[in-house]
Every structure is written in C-alpha cells, then in structure tokens.
C-alpha angles and dihedrals in degrees: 000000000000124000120221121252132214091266094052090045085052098057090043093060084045096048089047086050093048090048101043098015122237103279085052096056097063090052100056090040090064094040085052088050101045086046088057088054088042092052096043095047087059094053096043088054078044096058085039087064103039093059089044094058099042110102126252118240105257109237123251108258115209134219134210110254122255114262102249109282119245122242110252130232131255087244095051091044091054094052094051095055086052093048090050095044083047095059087038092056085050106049081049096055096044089056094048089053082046091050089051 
C-alpha cells in the first residue's frame, strides 16, 4: 500500500479547512483529544478493577504428617476384606432392587 507523501498531506488539510472551516478545526482537534483521554482513563479503571476483583490464590496449608502407620495383622486384614466385600454385596444388591 502506498504511503502519503508531504504534498498529499497538504491537499487533505486543505480539503478539512475548506469543509469545516478553519475555526472549526481546532475545536474538533481538542474534543478528539480530550475524548482519547477520556477513553484511556476508562480502560485503565477497567483493568483496575479486573485485577481487584480477580481472586488471590489461597495458600497451601500445611498438615502435620501422619505417625507411620502400623502393619496390620493377618486377622485385621481379614476383617477388613470382609468388611469391604459386606458393603460390596450391599450396594449390588441395592442396584439390582433399583433395576426391578
């Protein structure tokens, strides 16, 4: 794409003067500018307020560790299988009366 030159920059500024005359030009430069400021100031309080209203990482608490467990015995261990298959055998049989 071309870029414009000195001499076409020229003939727009005239062509600007000649539409909204040159008292008018002044005018409508500032207002653009305040508008900017306007403009920049209200995305700056939005990111403000983005970054507010984000939320903090909570921080890591930390427990004490466990006291090393003790082995457990053939007999616990067998309970505890028994235990397990028990409440296995339950939770079947209430999905098969759920299924009928």
């Amino acid at each position: 794409m071309p870029t414009l030159g000195p001499m076409e920059w020229i003939l727009i500024l005239l062509v600007l003067i000649l539409l909204f005359g040159a008292k008018k030009l002044p005018d409508t430069a500032r207002a653009l500018g305040q508008s900017l400021r306007l403009f920049k100031k209200e995305t700056a309080k939005l990111d403000d307020d983005d970054a507010a209203s984000r939320p903090q990482p909570a921080k890591a608490v930390q427990t004490p560790p466990l006291p090393p467990a003790q082995p457990m015995s053939d007999e616990e261990r067998a309970r505890a299988l028994e235990e397990e298959a028990a409440r296995l055998r339950a939770r079947a049989a209430a999905q098969k009366n759920k299924e009928e």
